[in-house]
C-alpha positions in Angstrom: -35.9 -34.4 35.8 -33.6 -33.3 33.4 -30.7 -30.8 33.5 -32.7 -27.8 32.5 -35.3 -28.9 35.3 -32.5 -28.9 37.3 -31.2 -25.8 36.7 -34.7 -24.2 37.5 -34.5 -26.0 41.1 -31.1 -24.6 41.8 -32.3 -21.6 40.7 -35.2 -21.3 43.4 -33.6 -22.9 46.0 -30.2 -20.8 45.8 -32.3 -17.4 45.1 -30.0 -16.7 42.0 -30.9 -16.4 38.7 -31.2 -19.8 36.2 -27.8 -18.5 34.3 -25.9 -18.7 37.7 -27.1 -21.9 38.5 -26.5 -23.2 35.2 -22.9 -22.1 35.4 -22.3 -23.4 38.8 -23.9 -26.5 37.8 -21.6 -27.7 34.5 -19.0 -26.6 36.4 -19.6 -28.6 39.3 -20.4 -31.9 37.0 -17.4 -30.8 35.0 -15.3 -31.2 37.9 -16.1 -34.5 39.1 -16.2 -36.0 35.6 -12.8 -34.6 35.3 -11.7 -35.5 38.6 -13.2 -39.5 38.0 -11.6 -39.9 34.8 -8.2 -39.0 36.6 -8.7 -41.8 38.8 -9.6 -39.5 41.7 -12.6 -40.1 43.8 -15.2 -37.7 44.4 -17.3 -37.8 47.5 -20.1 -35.5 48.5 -21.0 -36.4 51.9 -24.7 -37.4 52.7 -25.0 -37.8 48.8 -22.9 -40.4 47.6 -19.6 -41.2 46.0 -18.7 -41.1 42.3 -15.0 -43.1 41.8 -13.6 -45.4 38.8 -14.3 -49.1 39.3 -12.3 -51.6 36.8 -14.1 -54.0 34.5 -12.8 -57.5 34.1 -12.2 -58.8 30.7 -14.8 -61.4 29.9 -16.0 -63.7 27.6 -19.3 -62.1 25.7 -21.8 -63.2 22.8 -22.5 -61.3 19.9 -26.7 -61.2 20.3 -27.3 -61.4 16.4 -25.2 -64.3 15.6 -24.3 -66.2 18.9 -21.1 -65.8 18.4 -18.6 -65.7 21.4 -16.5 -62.5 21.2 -13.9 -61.4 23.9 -15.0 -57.9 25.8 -11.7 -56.2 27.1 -11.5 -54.9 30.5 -12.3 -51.7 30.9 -12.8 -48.6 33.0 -16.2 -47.4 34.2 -18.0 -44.8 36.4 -19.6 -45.7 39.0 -21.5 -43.6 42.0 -22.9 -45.3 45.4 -25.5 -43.1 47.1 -24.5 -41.6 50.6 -26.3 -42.7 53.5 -28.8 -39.1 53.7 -29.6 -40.1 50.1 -30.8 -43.6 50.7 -32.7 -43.3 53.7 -34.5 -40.3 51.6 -35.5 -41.9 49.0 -36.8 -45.3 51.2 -37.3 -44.2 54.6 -36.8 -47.2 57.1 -40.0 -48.3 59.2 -40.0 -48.1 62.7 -40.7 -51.2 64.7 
């Protein structure tokens, strides 16, 4: 599904029309990326969380050559489904 796919969803499930939900949708994505790359995190119960993890420095190689080549450490985004989410998308069995 992409974002326009999206969009259309929202747009059905929310009864409002496809410009609404595409204007409640950026801005809600534009929030959180803002909100992440401020070193805030973002949770959305019984969806997940979205926060900034740090990446260690570490010691790469350069696939062409072989080379070794230093990677810095780094920033990253990283989301962890909610509890809701996960047991939606693979159900548990019962015993």
């Amino acid at each position: 599904m992409n974002k326009g796919e999206l969009v259309d969803a929202v747009a059905e499930k929310a009864s409002v029309t496809k410009k609404q939900a595409d204007a409640v949708l950026t801005a809600a994505l534009e929030a959180i990326v803002e909100s992440v790359s401020s070193g805030e995190k973002v949770t959305l119960v019984g969806f997940g969380s979205f926060e900034p993890r740090d990446r260690k420095a570490r010691e790469g190689r350069n696939p062409k050559t072989g080379a070794k080549m230093k990677i810095p450490a780094t920033k990253v985004p990283a989301f962890s489904a909610g509890k809701l989410f996960k047991e939606k998308v693979a159900p548990a069995k019962k015993k």
